[in-house]
C-alpha positions in Angstrom: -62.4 -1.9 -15.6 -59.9 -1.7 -17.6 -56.8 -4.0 -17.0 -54.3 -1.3 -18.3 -55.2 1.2 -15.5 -54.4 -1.3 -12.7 -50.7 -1.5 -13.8 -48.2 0.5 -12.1 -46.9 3.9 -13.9 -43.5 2.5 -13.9 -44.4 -1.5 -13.9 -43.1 -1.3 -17.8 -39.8 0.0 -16.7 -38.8 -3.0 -14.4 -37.8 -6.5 -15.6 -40.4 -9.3 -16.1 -41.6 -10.9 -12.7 -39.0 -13.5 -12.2 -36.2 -12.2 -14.3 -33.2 -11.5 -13.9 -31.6 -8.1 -12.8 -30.2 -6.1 -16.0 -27.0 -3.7 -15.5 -26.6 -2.1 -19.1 -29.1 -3.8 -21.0 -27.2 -6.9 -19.6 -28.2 -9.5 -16.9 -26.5 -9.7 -13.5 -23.8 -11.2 -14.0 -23.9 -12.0 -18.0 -21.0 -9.3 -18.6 -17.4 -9.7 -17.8 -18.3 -6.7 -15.6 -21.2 -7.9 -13.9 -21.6 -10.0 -10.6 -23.6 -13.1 -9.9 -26.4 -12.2 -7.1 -26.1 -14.4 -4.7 -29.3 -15.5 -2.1 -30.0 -13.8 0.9 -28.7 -10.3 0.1 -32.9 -9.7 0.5 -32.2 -8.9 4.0 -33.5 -5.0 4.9 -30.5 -5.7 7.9 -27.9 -6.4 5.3 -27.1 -2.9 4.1 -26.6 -1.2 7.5 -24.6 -4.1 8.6 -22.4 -4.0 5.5 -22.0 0.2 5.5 -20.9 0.1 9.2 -18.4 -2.4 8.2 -17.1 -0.2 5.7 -16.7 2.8 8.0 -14.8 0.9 10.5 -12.1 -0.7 7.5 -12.4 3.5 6.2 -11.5 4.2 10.3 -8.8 2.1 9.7 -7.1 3.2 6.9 -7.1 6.6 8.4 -5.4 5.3 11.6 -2.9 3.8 9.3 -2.3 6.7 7.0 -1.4 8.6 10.1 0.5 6.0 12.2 2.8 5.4 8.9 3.6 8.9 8.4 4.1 9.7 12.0 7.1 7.1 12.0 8.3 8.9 9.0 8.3 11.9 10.4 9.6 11.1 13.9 12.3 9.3 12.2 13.5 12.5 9.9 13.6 14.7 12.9 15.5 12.4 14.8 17.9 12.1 12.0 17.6 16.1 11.4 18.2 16.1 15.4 21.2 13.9 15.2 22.9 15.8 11.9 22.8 19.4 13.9 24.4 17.7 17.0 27.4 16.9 14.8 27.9 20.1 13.4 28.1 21.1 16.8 30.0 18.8 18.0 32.4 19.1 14.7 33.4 22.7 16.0 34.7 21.5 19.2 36.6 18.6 17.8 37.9 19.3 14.6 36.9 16.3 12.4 39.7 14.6 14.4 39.1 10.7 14.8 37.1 10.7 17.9 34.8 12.8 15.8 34.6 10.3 13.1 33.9 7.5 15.9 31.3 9.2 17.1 29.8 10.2 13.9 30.1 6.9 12.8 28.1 5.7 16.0 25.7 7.8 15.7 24.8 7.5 11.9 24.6 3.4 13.0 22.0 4.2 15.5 20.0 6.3 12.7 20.5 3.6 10.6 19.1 1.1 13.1 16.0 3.5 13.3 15.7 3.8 10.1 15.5 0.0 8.8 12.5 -0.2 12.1 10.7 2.9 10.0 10.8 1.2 6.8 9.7 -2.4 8.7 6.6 -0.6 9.8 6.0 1.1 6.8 5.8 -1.3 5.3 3.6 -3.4 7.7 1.3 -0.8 8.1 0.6 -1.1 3.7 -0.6 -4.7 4.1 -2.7 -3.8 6.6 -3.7 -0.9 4.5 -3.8 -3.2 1.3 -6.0 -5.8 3.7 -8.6 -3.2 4.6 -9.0 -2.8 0.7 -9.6 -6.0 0.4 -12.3 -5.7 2.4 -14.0 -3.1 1.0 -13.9 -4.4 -2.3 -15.7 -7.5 -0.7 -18.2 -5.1 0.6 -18.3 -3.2 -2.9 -19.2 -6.7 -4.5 -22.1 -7.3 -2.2 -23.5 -3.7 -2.7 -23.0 -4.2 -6.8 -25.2 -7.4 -5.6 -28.0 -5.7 -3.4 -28.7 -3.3 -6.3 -26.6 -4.1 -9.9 -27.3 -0.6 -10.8 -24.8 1.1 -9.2 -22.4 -0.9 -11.2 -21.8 2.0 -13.9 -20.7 4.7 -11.4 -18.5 2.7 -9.6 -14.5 3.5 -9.9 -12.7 1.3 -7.6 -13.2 -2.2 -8.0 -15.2 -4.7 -6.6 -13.3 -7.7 -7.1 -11.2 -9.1 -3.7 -8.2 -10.8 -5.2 -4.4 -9.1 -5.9 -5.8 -7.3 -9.3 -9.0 -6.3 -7.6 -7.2 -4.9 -4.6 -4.1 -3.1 -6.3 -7.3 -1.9 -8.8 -8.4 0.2 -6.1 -5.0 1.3 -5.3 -4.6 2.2 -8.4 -1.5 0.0 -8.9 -0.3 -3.2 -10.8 0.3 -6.2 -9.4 3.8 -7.1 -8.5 3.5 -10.3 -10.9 3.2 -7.9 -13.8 6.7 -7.2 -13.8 10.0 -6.5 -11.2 11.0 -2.6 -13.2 7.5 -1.0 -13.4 6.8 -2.3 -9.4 10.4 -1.0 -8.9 9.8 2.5 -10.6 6.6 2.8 -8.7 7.9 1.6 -5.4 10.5 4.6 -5.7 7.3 7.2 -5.4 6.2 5.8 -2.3 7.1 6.8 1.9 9.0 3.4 2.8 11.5 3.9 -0.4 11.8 7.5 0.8 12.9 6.0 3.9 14.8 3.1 2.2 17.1 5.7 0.2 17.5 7.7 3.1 18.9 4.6 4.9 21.0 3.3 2.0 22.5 6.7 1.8 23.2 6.5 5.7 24.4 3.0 4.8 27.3 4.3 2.3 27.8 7.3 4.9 28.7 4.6 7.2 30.6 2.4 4.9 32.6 6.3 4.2 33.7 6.5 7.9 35.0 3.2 8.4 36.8 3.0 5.1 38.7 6.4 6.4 39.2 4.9 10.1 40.5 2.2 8.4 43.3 4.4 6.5 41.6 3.8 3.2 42.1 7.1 0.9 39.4 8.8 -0.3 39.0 7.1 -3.4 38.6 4.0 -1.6 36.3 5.4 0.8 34.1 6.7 -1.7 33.6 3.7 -3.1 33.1 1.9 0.0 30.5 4.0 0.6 28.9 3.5 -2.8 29.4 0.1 -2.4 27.4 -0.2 0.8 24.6 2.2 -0.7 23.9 -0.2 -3.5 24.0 -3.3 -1.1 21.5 -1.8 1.1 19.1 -0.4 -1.5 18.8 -3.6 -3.2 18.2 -5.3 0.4 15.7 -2.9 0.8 14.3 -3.5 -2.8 14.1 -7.4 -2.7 12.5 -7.5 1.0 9.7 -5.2 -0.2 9.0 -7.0 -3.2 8.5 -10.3 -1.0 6.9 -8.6 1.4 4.1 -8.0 -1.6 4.5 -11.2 -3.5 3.6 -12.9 0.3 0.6 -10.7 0.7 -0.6 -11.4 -3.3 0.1 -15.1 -2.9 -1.4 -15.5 0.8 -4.8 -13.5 0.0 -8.1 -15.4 0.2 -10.1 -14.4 -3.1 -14.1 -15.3 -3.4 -15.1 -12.4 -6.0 -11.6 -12.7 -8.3 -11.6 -10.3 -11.1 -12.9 -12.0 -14.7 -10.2 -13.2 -16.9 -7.5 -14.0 -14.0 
């Protein structure tokens, strides 16, 4: 019989017996692109165990989505709550100093509120960021069951700060203090910190004028404190990040860092 009819229809489309795995006309990890296969990603158990470990990190990026913007929200309307009580109250006491004490008191304990919201806002994008993390572990060892998929993926497999902000679809903080900054202003905890800092020079306002200052010097009291807390703000954020960049564990870096 002839030897050609005992071959496979599509034995001449895989690689030779023993060869490597080719993604692009490439070999497994030959391209700056590619990953090394590592041994006993064979398993038939390996795939389910991996995808329900996805789910649950995709469970738990919901969960954080949701619990960050819920503090955002309960602290605007508790903010929004506190504003309409002192236009109330302003009608029955005439912006007379009691008022200003009170207002003063009041803004404080929005203030207070406020710098928790951003805290956990901030808390809950690490844990957001560390759930990426491990998904683009996950990714990698997918990109390693079956190399193929490599082309049609668009988040990155790679587990270190490039990798990981890659998927965010951000640059790391190391790339530079202005472009992080100008980004950072876009996101829910700056909304937060602004709001703060601009309670911050309300604040810094009512004291100056309890104090006797004029208004000149109360406005720029108040500017004064806006700018102080702002950059506070600024400066703890950025070493929140630089902590989490510096402090993450990296086994499948990105090529070339």
């Amino acid at each position: 019989m002839d030897e050609r009819l005992m071959t496979p229809p599509a034995a001449e489309h895989q690689p030779p017996a023993g060869g490597p795995a080719t993604v692009g006309g490439q070999a497994a990890g030959s391209g700056p692109g590619d990953v090394d296969v590592a041994p006993g990603l064979d398993d038939p158990r390996l795939l389910q165990l991996l995808s329900t470990e996805h789910w649950s990190l995709l469970s738990a990026r919901s969960l954080v989505y949701n619990e960050a913007f819920a503090r955002a929200g309960m602290f605007l309307t508790f903010l929004s709550a506190s504003l309409v009580a002192l236009a109330f109250v302003a009608n029955a006491m005439a912006f007379d100093r009691d008022f200003l004490v009170l207002a003063a008191a009041l803004l404080g304990l929005d203030l207070v509120i406020g710098l928790a919201t951003v805290g956990r806002i901030l808390e809950a994008t690490l844990e957001d960021l560390r759930a990426i993390h491990g998904m683009n572990r996950i990714r990698n060892a997918y990109a390693q069951i079956a190399p193929q998929v490599l082309p049609f993926l668009v988040t990155s497999i790679h587990d270190d700060a490039a990798g990981v902000l890659a998927t965010y679809g951000e640059e790391p903080v190391a790339q530079g203090w202005l472009p992080t900054l100008v980004h950072g202003l876009t996101t829910a905890s700056s909304m937060i910190g602004i709001i703060d800092a601009l309670l911050a020079g309300a604040i810094g306002s009512l004291v100056a004028v309890l104090a006797g200052a004029g208004p000149l010097a109360a406005l720029v009291m108040g500017a004064g404190a806006f700018v102080v807390l702002f950059v506070a703000i600024s400066r703890y954020a950025l070493r929140t990040l630089r902590a989490f960049e510096a402090g993450l564990e990296s086994r499948f870096p990105t090529p070339g860092e």
